[in-house]
VEXDREN-2710 file (C-alpha; in Angstrom, 1 decimal):
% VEXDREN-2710
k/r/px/py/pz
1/UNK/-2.4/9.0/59.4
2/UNK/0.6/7.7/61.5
3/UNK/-1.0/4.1/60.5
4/UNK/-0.8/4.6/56.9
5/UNK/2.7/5.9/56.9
6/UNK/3.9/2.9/59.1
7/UNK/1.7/0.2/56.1
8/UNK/3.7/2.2/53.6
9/UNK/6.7/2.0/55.1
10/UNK/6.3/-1.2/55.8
11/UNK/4.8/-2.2/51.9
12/UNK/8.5/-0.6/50.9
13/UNK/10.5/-1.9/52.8
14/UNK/9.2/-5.6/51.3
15/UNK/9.0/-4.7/48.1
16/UNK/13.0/-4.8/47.9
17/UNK/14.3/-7.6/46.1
18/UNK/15.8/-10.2/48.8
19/UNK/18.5/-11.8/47.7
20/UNK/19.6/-15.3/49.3
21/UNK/22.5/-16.4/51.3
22/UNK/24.4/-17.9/48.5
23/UNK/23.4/-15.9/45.8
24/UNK/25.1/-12.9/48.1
25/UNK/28.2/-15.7/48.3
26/UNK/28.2/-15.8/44.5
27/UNK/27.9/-12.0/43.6
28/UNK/31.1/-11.5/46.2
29/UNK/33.0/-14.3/44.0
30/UNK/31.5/-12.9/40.6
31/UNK/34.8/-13.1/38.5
32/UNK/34.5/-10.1/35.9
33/UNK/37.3/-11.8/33.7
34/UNK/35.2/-15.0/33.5
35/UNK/34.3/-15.0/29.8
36/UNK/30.8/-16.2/30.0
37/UNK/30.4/-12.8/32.2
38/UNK/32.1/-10.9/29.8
39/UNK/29.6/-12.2/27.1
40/UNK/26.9/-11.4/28.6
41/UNK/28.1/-8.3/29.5
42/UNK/29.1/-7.9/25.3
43/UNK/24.6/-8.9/25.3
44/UNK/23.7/-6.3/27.6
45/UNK/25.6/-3.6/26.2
46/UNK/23.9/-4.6/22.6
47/UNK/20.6/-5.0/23.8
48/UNK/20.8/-1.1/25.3
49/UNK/21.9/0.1/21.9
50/UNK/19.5/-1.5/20.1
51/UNK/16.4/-0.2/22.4
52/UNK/17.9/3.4/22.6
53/UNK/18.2/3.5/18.8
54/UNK/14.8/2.2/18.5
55/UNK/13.3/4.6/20.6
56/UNK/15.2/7.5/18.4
57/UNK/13.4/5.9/15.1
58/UNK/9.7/6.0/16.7
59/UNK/10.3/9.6/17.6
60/UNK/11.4/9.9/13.9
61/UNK/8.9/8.5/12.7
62/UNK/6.2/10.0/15.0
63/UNK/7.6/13.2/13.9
64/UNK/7.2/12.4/10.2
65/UNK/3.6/11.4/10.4
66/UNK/2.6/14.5/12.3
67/UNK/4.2/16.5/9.4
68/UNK/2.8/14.4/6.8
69/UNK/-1.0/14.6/8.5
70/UNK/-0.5/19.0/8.1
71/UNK/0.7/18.4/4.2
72/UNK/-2.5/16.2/3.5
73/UNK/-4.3/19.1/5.4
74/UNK/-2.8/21.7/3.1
75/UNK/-3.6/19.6/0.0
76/UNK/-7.3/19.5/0.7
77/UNK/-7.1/23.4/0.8
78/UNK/-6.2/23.3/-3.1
79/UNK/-10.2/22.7/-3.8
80/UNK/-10.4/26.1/-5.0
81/UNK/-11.0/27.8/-8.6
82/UNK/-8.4/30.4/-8.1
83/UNK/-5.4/28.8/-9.9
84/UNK/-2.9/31.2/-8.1
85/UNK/-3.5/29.8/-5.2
86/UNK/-3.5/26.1/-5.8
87/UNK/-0.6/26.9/-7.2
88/UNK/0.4/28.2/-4.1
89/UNK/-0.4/25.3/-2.5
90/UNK/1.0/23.1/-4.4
91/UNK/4.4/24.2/-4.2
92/UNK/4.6/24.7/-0.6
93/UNK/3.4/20.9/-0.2
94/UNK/6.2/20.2/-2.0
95/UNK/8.9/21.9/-0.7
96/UNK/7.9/20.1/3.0
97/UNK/7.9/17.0/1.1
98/UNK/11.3/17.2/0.4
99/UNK/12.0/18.5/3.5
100/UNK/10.6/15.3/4.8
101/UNK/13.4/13.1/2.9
102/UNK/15.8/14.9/5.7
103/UNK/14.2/13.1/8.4
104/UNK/14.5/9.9/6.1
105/UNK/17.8/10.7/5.9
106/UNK/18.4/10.4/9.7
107/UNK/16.7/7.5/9.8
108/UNK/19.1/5.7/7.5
109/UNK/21.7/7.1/9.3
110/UNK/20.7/5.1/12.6
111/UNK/20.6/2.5/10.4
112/UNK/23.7/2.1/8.8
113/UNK/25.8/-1.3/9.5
114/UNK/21.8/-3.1/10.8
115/UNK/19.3/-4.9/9.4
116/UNK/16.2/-2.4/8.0
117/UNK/13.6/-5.5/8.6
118/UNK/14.9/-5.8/12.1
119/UNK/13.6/-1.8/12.6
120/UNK/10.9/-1.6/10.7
121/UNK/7.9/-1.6/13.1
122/UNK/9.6/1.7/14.5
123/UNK/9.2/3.5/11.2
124/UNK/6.8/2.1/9.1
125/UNK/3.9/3.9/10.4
126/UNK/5.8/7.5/9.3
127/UNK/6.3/5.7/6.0
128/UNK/3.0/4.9/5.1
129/UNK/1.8/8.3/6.1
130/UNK/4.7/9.6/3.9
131/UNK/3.5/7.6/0.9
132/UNK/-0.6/9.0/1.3
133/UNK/0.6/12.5/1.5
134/UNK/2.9/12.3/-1.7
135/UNK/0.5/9.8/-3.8
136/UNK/-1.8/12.6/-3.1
137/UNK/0.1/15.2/-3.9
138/UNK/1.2/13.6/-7.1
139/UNK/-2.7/12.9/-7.5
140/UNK/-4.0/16.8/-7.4
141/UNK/-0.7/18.1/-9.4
142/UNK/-0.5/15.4/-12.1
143/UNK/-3.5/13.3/-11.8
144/UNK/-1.6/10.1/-11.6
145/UNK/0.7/8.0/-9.0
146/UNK/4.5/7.4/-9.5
147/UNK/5.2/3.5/-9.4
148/UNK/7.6/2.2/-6.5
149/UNK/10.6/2.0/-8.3
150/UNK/10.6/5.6/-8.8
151/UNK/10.3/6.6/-5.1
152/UNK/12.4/4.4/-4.3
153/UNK/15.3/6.0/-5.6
154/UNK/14.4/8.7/-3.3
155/UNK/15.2/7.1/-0.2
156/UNK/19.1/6.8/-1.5
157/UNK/21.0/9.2/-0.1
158/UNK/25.0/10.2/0.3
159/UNK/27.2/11.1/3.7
160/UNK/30.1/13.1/4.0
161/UNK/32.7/11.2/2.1
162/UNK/29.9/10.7/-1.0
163/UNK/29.4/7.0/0.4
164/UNK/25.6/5.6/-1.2
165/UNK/23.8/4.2/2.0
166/UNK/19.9/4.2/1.5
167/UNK/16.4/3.2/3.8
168/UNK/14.6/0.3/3.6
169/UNK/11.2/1.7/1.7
170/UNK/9.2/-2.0/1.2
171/UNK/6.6/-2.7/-1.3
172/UNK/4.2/-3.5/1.4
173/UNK/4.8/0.1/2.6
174/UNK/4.1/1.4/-0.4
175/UNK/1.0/-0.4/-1.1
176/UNK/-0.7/0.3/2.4
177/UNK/-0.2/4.1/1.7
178/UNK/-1.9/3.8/-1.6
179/UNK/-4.6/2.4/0.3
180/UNK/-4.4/5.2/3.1
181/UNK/-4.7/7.7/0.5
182/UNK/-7.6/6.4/-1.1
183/UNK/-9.6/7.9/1.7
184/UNK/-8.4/11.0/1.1
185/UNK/-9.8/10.7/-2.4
186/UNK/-13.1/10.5/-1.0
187/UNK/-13.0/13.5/1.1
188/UNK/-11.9/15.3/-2.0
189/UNK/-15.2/13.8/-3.7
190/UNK/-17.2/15.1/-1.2
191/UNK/-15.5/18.8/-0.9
192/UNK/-15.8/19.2/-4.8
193/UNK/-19.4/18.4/-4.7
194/UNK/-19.7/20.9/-1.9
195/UNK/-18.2/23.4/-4.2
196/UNK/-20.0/22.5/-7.3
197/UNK/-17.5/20.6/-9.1
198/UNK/-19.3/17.7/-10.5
199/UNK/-17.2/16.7/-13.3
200/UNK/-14.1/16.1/-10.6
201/UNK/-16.7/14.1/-8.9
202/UNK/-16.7/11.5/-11.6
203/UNK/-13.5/11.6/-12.3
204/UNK/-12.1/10.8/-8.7
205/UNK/-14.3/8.0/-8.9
206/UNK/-13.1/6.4/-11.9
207/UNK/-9.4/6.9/-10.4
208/UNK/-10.3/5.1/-7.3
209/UNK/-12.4/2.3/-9.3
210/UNK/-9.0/2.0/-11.2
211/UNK/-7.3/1.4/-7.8
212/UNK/-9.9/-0.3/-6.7
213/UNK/-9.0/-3.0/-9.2
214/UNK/-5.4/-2.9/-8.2
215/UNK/-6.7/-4.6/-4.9
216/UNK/-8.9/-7.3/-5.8
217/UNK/-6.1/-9.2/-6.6
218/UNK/-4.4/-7.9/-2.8
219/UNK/-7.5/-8.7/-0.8
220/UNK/-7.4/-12.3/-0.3
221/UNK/-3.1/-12.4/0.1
222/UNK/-3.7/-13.3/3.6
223/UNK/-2.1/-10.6/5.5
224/UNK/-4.6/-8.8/7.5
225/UNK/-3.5/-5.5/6.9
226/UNK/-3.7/-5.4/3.5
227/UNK/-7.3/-7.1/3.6
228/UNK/-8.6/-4.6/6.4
229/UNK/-7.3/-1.5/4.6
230/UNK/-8.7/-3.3/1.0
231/UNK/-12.5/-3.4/2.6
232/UNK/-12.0/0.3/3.5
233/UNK/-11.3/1.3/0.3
234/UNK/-14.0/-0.5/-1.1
235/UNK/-16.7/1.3/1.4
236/UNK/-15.1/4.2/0.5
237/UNK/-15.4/3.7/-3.0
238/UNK/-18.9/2.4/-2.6
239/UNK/-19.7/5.7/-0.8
240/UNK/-18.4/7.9/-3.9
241/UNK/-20.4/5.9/-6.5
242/UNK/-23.7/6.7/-4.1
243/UNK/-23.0/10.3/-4.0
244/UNK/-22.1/9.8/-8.3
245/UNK/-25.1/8.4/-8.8
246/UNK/-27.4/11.0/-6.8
247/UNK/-25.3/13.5/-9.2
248/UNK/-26.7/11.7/-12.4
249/UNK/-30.3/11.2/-10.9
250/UNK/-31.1/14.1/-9.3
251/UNK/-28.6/16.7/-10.8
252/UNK/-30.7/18.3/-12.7
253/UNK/-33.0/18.9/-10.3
254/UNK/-31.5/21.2/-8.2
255/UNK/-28.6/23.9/-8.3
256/UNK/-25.4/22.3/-8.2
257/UNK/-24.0/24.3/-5.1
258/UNK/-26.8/22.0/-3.3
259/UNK/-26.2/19.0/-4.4
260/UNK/-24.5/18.0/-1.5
261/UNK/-27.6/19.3/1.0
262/UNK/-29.7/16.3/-0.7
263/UNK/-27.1/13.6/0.2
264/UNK/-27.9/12.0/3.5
265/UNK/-25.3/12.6/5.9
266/UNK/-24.5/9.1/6.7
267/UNK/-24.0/8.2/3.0
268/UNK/-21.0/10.3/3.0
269/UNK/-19.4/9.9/6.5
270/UNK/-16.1/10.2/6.0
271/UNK/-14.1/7.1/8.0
272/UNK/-11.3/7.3/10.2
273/UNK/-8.0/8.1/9.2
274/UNK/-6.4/4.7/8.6
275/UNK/-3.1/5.4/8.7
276/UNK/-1.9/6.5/11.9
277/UNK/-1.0/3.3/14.2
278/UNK/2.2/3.5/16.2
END
């Protein structure tokens, strides 16, 4: 034991940086007044306030997706006949939706008088997530998505003295949600055939073909992202048109509380949520 204490000691005692004979000379001589130490002093104190604000965006952020994964939760507990209650639902979904814009808000606070491209890795992760969880809300309430343009204007907001200052909310942003939320789509698919609902069935999948088409033109941009997250959505899509076509084939052949029983279990695995990468 006494050895091991004395190799440790002895392993910490090394381990502190040396520092030479004349660079001890030259840190007893440091003028503070110089100005090439006073600029780097100016770099130092930026660089700290630009990792300290980055670190308060990713917790932002982080904080956003995990509220925007519990609304997409709620939203797949609308798959229900009883209107009261999607109803229910739906305005709750909303209500922390908005709610969401607060955090936003904050965000674009941090950022006011710097560059939003310079921050965006910190918070584009909570944006996507943001996006999937309002294109599917929009999705179940109105059957439809709202172009960029419109939530856009969302992400403008006022301070105090009424002064406009707004967040950085890119195209590309927008576009990668979509194709987040195309996966929830399938799960829908696959929870309204468990409940009987084969006409929703069909029509999800014509939605998503309809998106689907949206990204042929997407797939071959040559960003990697956008490519990855296209072949998803089109094994998801294929997946849909399987369990479609075992509908129209085989339908009638069996109650349609058990159509889902006849589906093999690896035609409708449901993929990995895409969305989440910090």
């Amino acid at each position: 034991m006494s050895k091991f204490k004395g190799h440790y000691r002895h392993t910490k005692r090394n381990s502190k940086p040396s520092v030479g004979k004349q660079a001890k000379e030259v840190l007893e001589t440091l003028d503070e007044n110089n100005p090439v130490i006073k600029m780097f002093r100016v770099f130092s104190s930026e660089l700290d306030d630009r990792h300290d604000r980055h670190e308060r965006i990713v917790k932002l952020s982080r904080d956003i997706t995990i509220e925007s994964k519990r609304i997409i939760f709620l939203l797949h507990s609308s798959n229900t006949d009883i209107e009261e209650k999607k109803k229910s639902v739906l305005l709750e979904a909303d209500l922390r939706l908005q709610n969401l814009y607060e955090s936003f808000k904050f965000i674009a606070m941090e950022l006011i008088g710097h560059s939003g491209y310079l921050y965006h890795r910190a918070f584009t992760s909570g944006m996507q997530e943001f996006v999937e969880a309002l294109c599917f809300y929009h999705f179940i309430k109105e059957e439809r998505l709202h172009p960029w343009a419109e939530i856009n204007q969302k992400f403008f907001f006022e301070d105090a003295e009424k002064s406009i200052f707004n967040l950085l909310f890119t195209q590309y942003d927008f576009i990668l949600g979509i194709a987040d939320f195309t996966g929830e789509l399938m799960r829908k698919c696959i929870n309204t055939l468990g409940s009987g609902n084969v006409n929703d069935c069909f029509r999800i999948c014509n939605f998503m073909r309809a998106i689907h088409t949206g990204f042929l033109s997407l797939s071959h941009s040559g960003n990697r992202e956008i490519s990855r997250k296209a072949y998803v959505l089109k094994q998801s899509l294929a997946k849909m048109e399987l369990v479609c076509y075992n509908i129209q084939i085989r339908g009638s052949e069996i109650p349609k509380h058990m159509l889902l029983s006849v589906i093999d279990s690896h035609d409708v695995e449901k993929e990995d949520d895409e969305g989440f990468c910090m």
